[in-house]
One Martini backbone bead per residue (centre of mass of N, CA, C, O) as a GRO file, in nm:
protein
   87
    1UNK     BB    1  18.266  11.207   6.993
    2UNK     BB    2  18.555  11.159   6.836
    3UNK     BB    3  18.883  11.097   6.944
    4UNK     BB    4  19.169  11.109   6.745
    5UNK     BB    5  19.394  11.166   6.923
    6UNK     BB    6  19.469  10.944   7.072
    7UNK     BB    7  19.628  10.809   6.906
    8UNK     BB    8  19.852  11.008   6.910
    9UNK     BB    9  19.882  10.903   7.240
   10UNK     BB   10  19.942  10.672   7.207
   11UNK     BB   11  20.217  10.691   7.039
   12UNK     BB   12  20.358  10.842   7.225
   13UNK     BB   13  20.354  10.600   7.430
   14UNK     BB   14  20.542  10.417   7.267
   15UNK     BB   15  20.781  10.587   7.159
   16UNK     BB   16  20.831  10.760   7.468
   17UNK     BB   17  20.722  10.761   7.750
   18UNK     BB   18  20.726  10.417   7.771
   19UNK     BB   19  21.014  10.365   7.695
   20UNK     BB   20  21.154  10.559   7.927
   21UNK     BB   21  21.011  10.454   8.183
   22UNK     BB   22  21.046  10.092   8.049
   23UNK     BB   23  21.158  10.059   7.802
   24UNK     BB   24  21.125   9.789   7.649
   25UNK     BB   25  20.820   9.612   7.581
   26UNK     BB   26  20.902   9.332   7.521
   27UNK     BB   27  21.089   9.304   7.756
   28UNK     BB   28  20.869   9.326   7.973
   29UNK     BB   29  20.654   9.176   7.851
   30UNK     BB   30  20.842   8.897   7.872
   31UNK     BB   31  20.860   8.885   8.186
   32UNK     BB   32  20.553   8.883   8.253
   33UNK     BB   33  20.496   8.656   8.104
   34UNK     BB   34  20.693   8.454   8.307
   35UNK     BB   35  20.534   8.536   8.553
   36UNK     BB   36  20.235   8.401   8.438
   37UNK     BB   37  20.347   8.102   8.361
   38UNK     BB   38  20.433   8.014   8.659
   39UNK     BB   39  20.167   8.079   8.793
   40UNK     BB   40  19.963   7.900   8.561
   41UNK     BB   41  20.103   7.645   8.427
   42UNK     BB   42  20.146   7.827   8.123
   43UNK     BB   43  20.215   7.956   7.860
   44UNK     BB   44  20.319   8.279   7.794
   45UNK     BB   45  20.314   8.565   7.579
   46UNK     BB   46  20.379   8.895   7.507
   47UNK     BB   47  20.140   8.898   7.299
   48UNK     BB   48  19.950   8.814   7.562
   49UNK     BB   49  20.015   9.086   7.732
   50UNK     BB   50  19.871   9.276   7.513
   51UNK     BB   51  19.617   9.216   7.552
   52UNK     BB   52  19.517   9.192   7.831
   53UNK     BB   53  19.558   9.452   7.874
   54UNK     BB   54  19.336   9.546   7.683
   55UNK     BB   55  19.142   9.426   7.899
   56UNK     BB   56  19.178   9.595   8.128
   57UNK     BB   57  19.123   9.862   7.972
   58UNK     BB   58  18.803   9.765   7.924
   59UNK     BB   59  18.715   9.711   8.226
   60UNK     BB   60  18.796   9.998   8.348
   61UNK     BB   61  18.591  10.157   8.086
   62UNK     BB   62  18.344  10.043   8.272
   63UNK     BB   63  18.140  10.304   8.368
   64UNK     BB   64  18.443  10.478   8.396
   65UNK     BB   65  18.558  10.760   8.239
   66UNK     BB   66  18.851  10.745   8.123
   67UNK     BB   67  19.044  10.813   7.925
   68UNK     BB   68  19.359  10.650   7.982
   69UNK     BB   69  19.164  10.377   7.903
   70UNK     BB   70  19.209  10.427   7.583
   71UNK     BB   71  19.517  10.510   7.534
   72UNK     BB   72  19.605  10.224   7.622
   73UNK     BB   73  19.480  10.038   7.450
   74UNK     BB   74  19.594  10.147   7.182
   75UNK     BB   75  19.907  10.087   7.294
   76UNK     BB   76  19.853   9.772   7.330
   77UNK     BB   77  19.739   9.769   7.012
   78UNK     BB   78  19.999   9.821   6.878
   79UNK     BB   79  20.211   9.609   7.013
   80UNK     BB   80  20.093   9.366   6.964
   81UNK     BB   81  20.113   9.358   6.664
   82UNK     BB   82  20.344   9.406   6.731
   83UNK     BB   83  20.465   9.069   6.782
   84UNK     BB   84  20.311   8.961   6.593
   85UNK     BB   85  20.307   8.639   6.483
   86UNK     BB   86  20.090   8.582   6.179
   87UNK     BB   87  20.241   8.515   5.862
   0.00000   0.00000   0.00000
């Protein structure tokens, strides 16, 4: 069965846990963008480094059942969306 606390439990990690203990996602995203674009030798933008999270939180989720690798899921396909230069 759906559990759908999930996403509110992903936004409240976006909104104020994860806020609160690592400052702005951008910004913080944005650094390591930066040190993945230098180590990778081409460029990778904040927006590429929220979806790859959300790439390991689906590789973690394989196998063994962790709730909180299905809620930062949720809360990294928040953030990259908001981030997204889409339109």
């Amino acid at each position: 069965m759906t559990d759908w606390r999930i996403a509110a439990d992903a936004l409240d990690l976006v909104q104020r846990d994860r806020q609160r203990d690592y400052g702005d996602a951008a910004h913080n995203l944005g650094r390591i963008a930066g040190l993945w674009s230098a180590y990778l030798g081409h460029q990778v933008d904040d927006h590429d480094v929220a979806q790859m999270m959300v790439l390991v939180k689906v590789s973690r989720s394989k196998g063994n059942y962790r709730r909180d690798n299905y809620v930062d899921a949720v809360a990294y396909t928040l953030i990259a969306e908001g981030l997204c230069d889409c339109d």
